[in-house]
N, C-alpha and C positions, 0 to 999 in steps of 0.2 A: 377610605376604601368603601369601597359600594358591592359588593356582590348577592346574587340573587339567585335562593335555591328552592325548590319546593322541598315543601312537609316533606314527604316521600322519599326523595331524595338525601334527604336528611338525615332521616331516622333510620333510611336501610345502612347510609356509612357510620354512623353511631350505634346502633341500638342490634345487628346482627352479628351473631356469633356460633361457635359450633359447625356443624360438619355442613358439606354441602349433600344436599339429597334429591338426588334425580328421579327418583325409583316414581314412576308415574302415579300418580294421583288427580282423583277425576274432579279436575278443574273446575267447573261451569265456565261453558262460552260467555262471550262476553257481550251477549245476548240475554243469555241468561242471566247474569250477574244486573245488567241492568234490570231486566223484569223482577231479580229480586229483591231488588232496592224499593223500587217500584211499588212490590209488596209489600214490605217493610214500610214505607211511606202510606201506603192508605188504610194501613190497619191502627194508623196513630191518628189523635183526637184533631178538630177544625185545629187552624193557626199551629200547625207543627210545620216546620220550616226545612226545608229540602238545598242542599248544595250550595252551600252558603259561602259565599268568598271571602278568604282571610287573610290578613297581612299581617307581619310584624319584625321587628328589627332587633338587633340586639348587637352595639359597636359595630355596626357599619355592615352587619348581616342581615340579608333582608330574605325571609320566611314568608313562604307565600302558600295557599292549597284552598282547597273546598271540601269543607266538612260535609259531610254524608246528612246529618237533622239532627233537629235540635226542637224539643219542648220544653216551651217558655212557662206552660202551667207545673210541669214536674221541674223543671231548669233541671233537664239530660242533655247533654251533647249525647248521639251515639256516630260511632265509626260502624258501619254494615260490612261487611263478610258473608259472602256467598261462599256455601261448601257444600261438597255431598260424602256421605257415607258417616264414618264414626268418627265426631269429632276429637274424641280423646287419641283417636290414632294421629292427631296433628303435630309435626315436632313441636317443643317447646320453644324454641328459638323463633318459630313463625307469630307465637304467640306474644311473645316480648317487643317482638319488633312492631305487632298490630295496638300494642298498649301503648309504646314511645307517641305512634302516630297520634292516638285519640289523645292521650298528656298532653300534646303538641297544640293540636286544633283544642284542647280545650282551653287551656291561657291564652291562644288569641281570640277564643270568643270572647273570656274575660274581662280581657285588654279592650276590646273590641266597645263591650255594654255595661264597662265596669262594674262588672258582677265580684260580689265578696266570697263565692264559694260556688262549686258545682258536683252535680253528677255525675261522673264519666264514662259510658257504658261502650262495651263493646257486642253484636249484635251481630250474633252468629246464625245464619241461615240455609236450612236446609235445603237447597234447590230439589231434590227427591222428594221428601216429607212437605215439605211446607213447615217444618217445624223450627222453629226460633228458640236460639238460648242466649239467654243473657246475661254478660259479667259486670259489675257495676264497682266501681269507685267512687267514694265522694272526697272529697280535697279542697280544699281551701283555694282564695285564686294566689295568694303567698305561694304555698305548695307546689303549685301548678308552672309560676313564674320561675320557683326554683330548676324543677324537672328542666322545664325548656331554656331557662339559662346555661346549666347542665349539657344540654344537649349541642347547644349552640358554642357552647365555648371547649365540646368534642371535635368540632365541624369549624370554629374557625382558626387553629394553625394552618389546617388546607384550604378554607377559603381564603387566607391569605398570602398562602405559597400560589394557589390558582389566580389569584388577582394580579399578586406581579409578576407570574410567567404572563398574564396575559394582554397585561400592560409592556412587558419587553418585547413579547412575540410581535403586538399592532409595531411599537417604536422600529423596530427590524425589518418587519413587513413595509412600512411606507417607507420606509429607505431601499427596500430592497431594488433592483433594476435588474431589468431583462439580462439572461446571463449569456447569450449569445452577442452582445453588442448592438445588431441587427437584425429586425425580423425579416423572415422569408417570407417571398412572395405571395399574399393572401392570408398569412399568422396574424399581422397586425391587424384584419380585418377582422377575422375571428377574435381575438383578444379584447379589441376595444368592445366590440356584440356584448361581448359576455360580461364585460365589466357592466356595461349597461341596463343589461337583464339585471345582475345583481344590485345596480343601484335604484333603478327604476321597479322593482318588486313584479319582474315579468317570466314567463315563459320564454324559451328559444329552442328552436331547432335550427341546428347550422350544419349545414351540407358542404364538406370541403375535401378536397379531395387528400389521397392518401399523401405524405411525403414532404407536408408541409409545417407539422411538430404539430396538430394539430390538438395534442394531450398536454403538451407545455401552454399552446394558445387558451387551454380553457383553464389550465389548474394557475397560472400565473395573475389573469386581472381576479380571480377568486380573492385570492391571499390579498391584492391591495382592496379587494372591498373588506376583509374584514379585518382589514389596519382601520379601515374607517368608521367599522361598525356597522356596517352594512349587513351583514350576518354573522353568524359566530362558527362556526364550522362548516366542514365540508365531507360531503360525502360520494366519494368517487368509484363508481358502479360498473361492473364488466361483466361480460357475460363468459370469457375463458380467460384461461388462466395468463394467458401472453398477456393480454390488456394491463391486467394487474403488475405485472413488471416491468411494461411502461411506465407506468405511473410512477411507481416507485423510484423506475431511473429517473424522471424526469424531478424530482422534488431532492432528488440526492444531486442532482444536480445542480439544482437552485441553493444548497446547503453548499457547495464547495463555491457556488461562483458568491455567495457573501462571505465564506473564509478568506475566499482569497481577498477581498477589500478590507480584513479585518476586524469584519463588524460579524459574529456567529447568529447563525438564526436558530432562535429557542424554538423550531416547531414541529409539535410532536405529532410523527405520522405511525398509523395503527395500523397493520397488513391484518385482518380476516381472512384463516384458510378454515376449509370441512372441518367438522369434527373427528372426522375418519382420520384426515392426516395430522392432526393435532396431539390426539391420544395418546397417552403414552402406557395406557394398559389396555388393551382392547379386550382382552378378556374378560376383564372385568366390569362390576356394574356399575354407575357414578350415585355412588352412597360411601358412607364413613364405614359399614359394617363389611362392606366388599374392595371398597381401591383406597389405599393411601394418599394418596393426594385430594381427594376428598371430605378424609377423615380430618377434621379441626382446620374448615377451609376458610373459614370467615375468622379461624382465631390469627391465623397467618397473614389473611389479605392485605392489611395496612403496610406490613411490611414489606411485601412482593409488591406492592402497586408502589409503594416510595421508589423502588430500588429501581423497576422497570423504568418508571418517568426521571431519572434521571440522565438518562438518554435519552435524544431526540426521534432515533431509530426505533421504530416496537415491529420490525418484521418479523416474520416466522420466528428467525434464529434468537434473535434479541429475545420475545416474549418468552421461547422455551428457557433460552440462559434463566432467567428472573424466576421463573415458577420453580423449576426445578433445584433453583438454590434455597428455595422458601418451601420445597418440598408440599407445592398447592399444584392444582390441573394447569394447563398451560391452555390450554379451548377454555376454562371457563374463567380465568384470568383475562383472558384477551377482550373477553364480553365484557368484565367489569372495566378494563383501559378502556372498551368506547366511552363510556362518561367523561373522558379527561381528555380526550385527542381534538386534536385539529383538525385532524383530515385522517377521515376510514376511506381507508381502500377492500375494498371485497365486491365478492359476486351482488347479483343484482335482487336476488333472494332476499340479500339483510333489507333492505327496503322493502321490496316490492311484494314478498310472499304473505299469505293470507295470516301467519305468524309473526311479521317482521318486527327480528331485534330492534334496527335503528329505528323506524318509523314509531313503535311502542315508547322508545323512549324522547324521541322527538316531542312527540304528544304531551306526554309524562312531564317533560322539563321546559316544554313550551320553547325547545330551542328557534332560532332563526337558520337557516340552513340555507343551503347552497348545495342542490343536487346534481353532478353532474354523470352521466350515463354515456357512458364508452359504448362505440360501435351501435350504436342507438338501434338501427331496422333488425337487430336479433331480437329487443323486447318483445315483439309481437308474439313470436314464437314460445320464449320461454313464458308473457304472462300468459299464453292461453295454458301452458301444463299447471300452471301455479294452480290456477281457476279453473280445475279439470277434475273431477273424481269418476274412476271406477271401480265396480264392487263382480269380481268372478263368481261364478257358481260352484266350479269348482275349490274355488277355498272356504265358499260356505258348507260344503260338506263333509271336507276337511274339519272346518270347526263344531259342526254339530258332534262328528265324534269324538272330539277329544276333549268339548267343553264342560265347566261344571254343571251340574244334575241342576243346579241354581237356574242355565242358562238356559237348560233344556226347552220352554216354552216358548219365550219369543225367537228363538230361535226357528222352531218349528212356525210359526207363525207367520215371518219373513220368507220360510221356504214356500209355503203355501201361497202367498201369494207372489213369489215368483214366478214360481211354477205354474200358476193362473197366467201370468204373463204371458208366459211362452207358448202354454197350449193355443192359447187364444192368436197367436201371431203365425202367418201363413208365408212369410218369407223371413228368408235368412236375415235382412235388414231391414227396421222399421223405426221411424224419427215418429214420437208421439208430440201433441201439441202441450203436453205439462210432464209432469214426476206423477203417476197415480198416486192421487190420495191414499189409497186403504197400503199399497206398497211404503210412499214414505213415511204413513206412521206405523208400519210392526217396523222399518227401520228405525224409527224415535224411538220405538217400546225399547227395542234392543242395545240401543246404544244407552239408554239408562239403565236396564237392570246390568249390562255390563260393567258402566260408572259405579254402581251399589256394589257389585259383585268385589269387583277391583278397590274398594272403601276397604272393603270389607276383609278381604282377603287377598292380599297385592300378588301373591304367588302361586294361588290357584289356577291359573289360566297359561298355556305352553305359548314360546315364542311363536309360534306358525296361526294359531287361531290370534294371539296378540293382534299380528300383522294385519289379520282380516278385521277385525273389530276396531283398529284405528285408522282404516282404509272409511270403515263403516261412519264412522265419526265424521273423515273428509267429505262423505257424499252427504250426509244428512246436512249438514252445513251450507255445502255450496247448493243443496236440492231448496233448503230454507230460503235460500235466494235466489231461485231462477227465476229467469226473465228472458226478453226478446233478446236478449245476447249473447244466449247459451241453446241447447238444444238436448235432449236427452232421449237417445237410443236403447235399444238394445239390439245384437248381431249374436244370431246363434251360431253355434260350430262345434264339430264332431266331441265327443266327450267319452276316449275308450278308456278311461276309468273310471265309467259309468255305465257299466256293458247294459242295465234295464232301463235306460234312458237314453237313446240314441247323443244328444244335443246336450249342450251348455250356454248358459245365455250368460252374457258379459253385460250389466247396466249402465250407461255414462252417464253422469252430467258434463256436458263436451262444451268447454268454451270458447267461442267463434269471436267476439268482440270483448277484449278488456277493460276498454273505455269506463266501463259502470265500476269495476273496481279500483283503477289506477286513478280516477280523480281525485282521494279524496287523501291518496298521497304526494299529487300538484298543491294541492288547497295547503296542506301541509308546511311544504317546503317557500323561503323567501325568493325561491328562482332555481326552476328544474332546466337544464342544457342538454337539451337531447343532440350529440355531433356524431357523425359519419361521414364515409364518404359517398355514400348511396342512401339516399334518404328523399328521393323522386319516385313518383309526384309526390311532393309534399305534402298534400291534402289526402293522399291514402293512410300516413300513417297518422298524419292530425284527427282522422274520424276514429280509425283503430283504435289507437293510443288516448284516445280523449282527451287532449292536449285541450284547455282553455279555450278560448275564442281571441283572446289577448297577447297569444302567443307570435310574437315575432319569428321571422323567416331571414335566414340568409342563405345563400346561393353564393360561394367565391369562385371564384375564377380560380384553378390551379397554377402552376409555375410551369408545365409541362407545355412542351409545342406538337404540334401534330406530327412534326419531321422526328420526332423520336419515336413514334410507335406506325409502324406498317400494321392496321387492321384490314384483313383480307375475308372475303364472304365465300363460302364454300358452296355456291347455290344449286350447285346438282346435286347435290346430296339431302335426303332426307332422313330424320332420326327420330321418326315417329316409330311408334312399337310395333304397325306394321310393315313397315320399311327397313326393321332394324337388321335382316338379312343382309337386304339388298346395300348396306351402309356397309358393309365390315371392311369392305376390298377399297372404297374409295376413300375412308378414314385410314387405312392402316399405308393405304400408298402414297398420301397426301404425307403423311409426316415424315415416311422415309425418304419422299422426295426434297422436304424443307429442310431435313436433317444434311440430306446429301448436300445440298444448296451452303447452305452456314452450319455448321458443326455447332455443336454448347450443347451448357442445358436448358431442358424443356418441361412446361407441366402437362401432360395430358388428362384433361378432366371430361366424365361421360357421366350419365344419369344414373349408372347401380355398378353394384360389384359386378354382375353378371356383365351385363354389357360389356365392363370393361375387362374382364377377363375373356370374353371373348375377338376385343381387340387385341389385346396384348399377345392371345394363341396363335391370330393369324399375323401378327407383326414378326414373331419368331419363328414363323413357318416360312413365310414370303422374305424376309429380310434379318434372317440369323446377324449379321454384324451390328446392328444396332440394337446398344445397349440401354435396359428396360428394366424396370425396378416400378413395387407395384404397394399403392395401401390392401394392405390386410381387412378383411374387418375386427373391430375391437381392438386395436391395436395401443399399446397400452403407453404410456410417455416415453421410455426407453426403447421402442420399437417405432416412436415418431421418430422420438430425436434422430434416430439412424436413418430414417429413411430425409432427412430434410442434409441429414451429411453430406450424403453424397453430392448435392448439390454443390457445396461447401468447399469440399473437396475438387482435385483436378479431373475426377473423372466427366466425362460429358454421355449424355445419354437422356432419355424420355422417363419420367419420372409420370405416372397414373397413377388419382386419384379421384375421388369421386366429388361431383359440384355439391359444393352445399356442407363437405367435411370439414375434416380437421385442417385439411392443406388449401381451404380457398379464400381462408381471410388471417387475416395476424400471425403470416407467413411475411416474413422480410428476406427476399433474397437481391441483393445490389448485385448493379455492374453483371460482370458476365455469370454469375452465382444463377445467374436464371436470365437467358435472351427471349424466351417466347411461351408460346402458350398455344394449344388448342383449345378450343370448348365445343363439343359435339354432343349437344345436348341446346334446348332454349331454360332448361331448369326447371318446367311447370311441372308442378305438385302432380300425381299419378291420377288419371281421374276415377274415381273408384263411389261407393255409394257416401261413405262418409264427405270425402270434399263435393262433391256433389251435393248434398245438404251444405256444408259453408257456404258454398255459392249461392244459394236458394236463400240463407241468412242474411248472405250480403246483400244481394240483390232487393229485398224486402228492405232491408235497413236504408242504403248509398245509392241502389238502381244500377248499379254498376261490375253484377256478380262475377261475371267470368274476368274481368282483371283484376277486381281487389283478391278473387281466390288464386288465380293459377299468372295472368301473366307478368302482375306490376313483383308478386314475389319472386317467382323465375327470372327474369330479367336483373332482378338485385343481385341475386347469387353470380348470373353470368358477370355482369360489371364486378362485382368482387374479385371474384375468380381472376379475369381479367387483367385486375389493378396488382398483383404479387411483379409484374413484367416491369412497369416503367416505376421505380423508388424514387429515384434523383432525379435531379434536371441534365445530369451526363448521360442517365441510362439510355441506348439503344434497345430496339425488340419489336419482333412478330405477334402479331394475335393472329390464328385462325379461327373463326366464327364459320363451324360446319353443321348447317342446316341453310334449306331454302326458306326458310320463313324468316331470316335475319335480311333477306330482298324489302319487308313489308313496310311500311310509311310507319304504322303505331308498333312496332318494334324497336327500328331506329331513332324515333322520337326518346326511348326510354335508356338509350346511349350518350355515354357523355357527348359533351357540344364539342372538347377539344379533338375527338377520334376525327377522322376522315377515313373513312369508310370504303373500301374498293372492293 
């Protein structure tokens, strides 16, 4: 047996115990942790030695990390720890588990420089103070070899229960065979792509169109690269919630089609849902002294985590069965199964946000990965909110009143120069070329005496100033790192809860380009699969996305023929917002007339609620017998599902909803479940001052502002939209395309090749 774990990894499944505790405490970024390592390192004597890489073995377990320093004249190993506030307020379990680690790294420096005995400190630092305190052991290197034998022979019954799952899951996996018999039209094209990214250590973006399994085509040569070892997991990324139950059908499919040969496949797949829906006390706080499931979480874990992996299944249901029979969290169970899985399926958050679970542990255990990203052209959108902070005026006055007397200053200090801000600004919206300095440091002052405050006094401070203060935290953060990729406003507006101050001014740090953050989660992974069906021009979202330069491209052809979809141009008609009067009559006739023509159903999608409620008023004024059913806004999963029934259902009628919602993409309706579609709208972003600055971003960055902001996005959403009509190679169906600007050459060019267009 060969398995390979880091220190860390190690000592957190050996050496943690006791309750689990959420209750916030003020971290240090991991900016700061480094600066105070940093510290720690130059205030030690010439020849002190810094991040030292260790290895060591123990029966066929291989122990691997990098010790924090080490002085050769005192012979100290120390392990550093950045904290702020009262150290003593630290659990004592955090402390056991920081001593396993340094035992650890100390026997394989030992081992390392065959040393007969050492120092072993651990090297606690105040990111607030500057002040350092320091616990010391000295041990023998006998001692030392016990500890970590010890620890190792905690760690290897599971390294060797995890070796031969993981030696049966490859044996399974290269047997495994396609479980349709046959790929579809352009699947084998994607399939072999992807196997290749993954053998070749590349990037991909593959652009295929809907209806061709195109989530079986990526998650299937995945699984035969890491029969081969190509990477060790997978990590399969959505951005709603439908993606994710693809996925999962699609691997519970691969699970029945090797039952049925005989041969079972040991491979364990992890479903990631919210917190929110996870909870099983929402009431309450996640500490041992507020929620039961909490209380003695790590004393439980080993055995919730045997019982969960004895299953191959860990979705929702499965993880809640497991926790709840072990009486532990079922959200913070399912974080500790990512370590052990195969394949995570969740939102695109677990990677990519500026927190990200998997990504941290990726890092952490040096995994090989295989990242594959569902519905790829939403990332733009979701990273720019990941990489977005802003800070209201209104909630900072809020906080001033309710904060502690502690807070009172900087608090007052950040208002002052806000409030400088805005006197000083003579229109309602102004893009500055930085963060003001004197502004973002009383936000630094603030977001540290708030860290001290919160050390100090965890329950001092009300949930509603909470929220402003780790809003505060998000912006100082991302203000630390802005650049030509982001932009930073502020936009005043009426504040009548502030009758002696007319105004309110809202701060962004607003991010326009991802590229600068999402790379160095590419660098990360052994092969990221960006796949969609709209993913044109490909070099918009290569620049966006900061995709490699090594990043391969495919382009499939779909299985679809032009004789199945009639695309029709509505070119009298325009549905620009001054025009949008003069539209109502020739939108609302046009469909009663298509509807009169061929009966079914139909989706009608327009640019806003209003719009579309003002088609829908004159549809039922002009043409009472046709049946009309409308999204809501905010409409909550039980008021989708209903409205997607009636589809479903024998009723036939126009179903509205707006481009760019819940109903214009990972909507599957076959056959006559859906014949057609209007789109009365081209989709481009509203132009207002804000995209107006993206545009001015882009344009500076690519030279190309007004389509990478308004028309290559619009034009996605339309094809989306669009693609809900033709599913199979049986399906018939209409598209109306109602706007004269679908007449234009660089419009057309950004429709698929198989449409023919009339």
């Amino acid at each position: 047996m060969t398995y390979v774990v880091a220190v860390r990894a190690m000592c957190e499944f050996t050496a943690r115990r006791g309750d689990l505790d959420l209750r916030f405490t003020p971290a240090p970024t991991s900016l700061e942790g480094m600066a105070g390592h940093l510290a720690v390192a130059g205030r030690r004597a010439s020849g002190y030695e810094t991040e030292i890489t260790l290895t060591g073995t123990h029966r066929g377990l291989t122990v691997r990390g990098r010790a924090d320093g080490y002085d050769r004249v005192s012979n100290r190993l120390e392990e550093v720890k950045t904290y702020r506030g009262d150290l003593a307020r630290m659990p004592a379990n955090h402390q056991t588990l920081h001593w396993a680690q340094a035992l650890v790294y100390g026997h394989l420096l030992c081992r390392a420089r065959g040393l007969a005995d050492m120092t072993v400190a651990l090297v606690y630092y105040d990111i607030g103070t500057q002040k350092e305190t320091v616990l010391t052991q000295v041990h023998s290197a006998r001692d030392l070899e016990v500890f970590f034998v010890e620890q190792c022979e905690r760690f290897l019954d599971w390294a060797v229960q995890e070796e031969a799952h993981r030696a049966g899951r490859n044996a399974a996996l290269a047997a495994l065979q396609f479980p349709h018999g046959r790929f579809r039209s352009g699947q084998r094209e994607v399939a072999v792509s992807v196997y290749r990214a993954a053998r070749d250590g590349k990037p991909l973006m593959a652009q295929a169109p809907t209806g061709i399994g195109k989530t079986l085509a990526t998650i299937f040569p995945l699984l035969k690269a890491c029969a081969e070892d190509q990477i060790e997991r997978i990590f399969f990324l959505t951005a709603k919630t439908p993606g994710r139950a693809l996925a999962l059908d699609a691997i519970r499919t691969l699970h029945d089609s090797a039952a049925s040969s005989g041969t079972p496949l040991p491979l364990r797949t992890l479903e990631l849902v919210a917190r929110d829906k996870a909870c099983e006390h929402p009431d309450k706080a996640c500490n041992g002294d507020s929620c039961p499931l909490a209380r003695g979480f790590y004393d439980r874990l080993d055995a919730a985590r045997s019982a969960a992996l004895t299953g191959p299944r860990l979705d929702r249901a499965a993880v809640r069965e497991a926790a709840l029979a072990h009486e532990v969290c079922p959200y913070y169970l399912a974080q500790e199964l990512a370590r052990w899985s195969d394949v995570v399926v969740g939102d695109y958050n677990y990677y990519y946000d500026t927190s990200a679970m998997l990504y941290a542990l990726t890092q952490l255990n040096q995994w090989r990965i295989g990242v594959l990203v569902d519905e790829a052209h939403n990332l733009l959108d979701r990273a720019r909110r990941m990489y977005t902070a802003s800070l209201d005026q209104a909630a900072l006055r809020l906080a001033r009143k309710t904060a502690p007397a502690t807070l009172r200053k900087p608090l007052e200090r950040l208002a002052r120069e806000w409030s400088a801000l805005k006197r000083a600004q003579s229109d309602t919206y102004q893009v500055y070329p930085d963060v003001p300095g004197k502004l973002l440091s009383a936000a630094q002052n603030l977001v540290g005496a708030v860290t001290d405050q919160i050390a100090e006094a965890p329950l001092s401070i009300d949930d509603a100033s909470l929220r402003f203060f780790f809003d505060a935290m998000h912006f100082v953060a991302l203000a630390e790192q802005f650049g030509a990729h982001s932009i930073f406003d502020i936009t005043l507006a009426a504040a009548p809860q502030a009758p002696r101050d007319k105004t309110s001014a809202t701060l962004c740090v607003r991010n326009v380009i991802p590229a600068p953050f999402l790379g160095p989660r590419y660098a990360a992974a052994r092969t990221t699969v960006m796949f969609s069906g709209t993913l044109s021009p490909h070099h918009f979202y290569l620049d966006t996305l900061g995709l490699p330069e090594q990043t391969r491209w495919l382009d499939v052809e779909g299985p679809f023929r032009a004789e199945q979809l009639q695309v029709r141009v509505a070119g009298h008609v325009s549905t620009r917002w001054r025009d949008r009067e003069r539209s109502l009559v020739p939108i609302a006739d046009l469909i009663a007339e298509q509807y009169a023509a061929q009966p079914g159903n139909y989706l009608g999608f327009l640019s806003s609620f209003d719009y579309l409620q003002r088609v829908v008023a004159l549809l039922r004024e002009r043409h009472p017998e046709l049946p009309v059913w409308t999204q809501e806004p905010g409409m909550d999963e039980a008021a989708r599902d209903a409205f997607l029934a009636r589809f479903r259902s024998t009723n036939q009628g126009v179903g509205f909803a707006v481009l760019g919602g819940a109903f214009s993409e990972g909507v599957d309706l076959v056959g006559q479940q859906l014949i057609g579609a209007f789109i009365a709208t081209l989709g481009l972003p509203q132009i207002n001052e804000v995209n107006e600055q993206m545009r001015r971003t882009m344009e500076a960055k690519f030279g190309n502002g007004y389509d990478y902001m308004y028309l290559y996005p619009g034009l996605q959403k339309v094809v989306q939209a669009a693609g809900r009509v033709i599913r199979t190679e049986q399906d018939q169906g209409v598209v109306h395309l109602i706007d004269d600007r679908y007449r234009r050459a660089e419009v057309r060019r950004l429709l698929p090749r198989w449409w023919v267009v009339r």
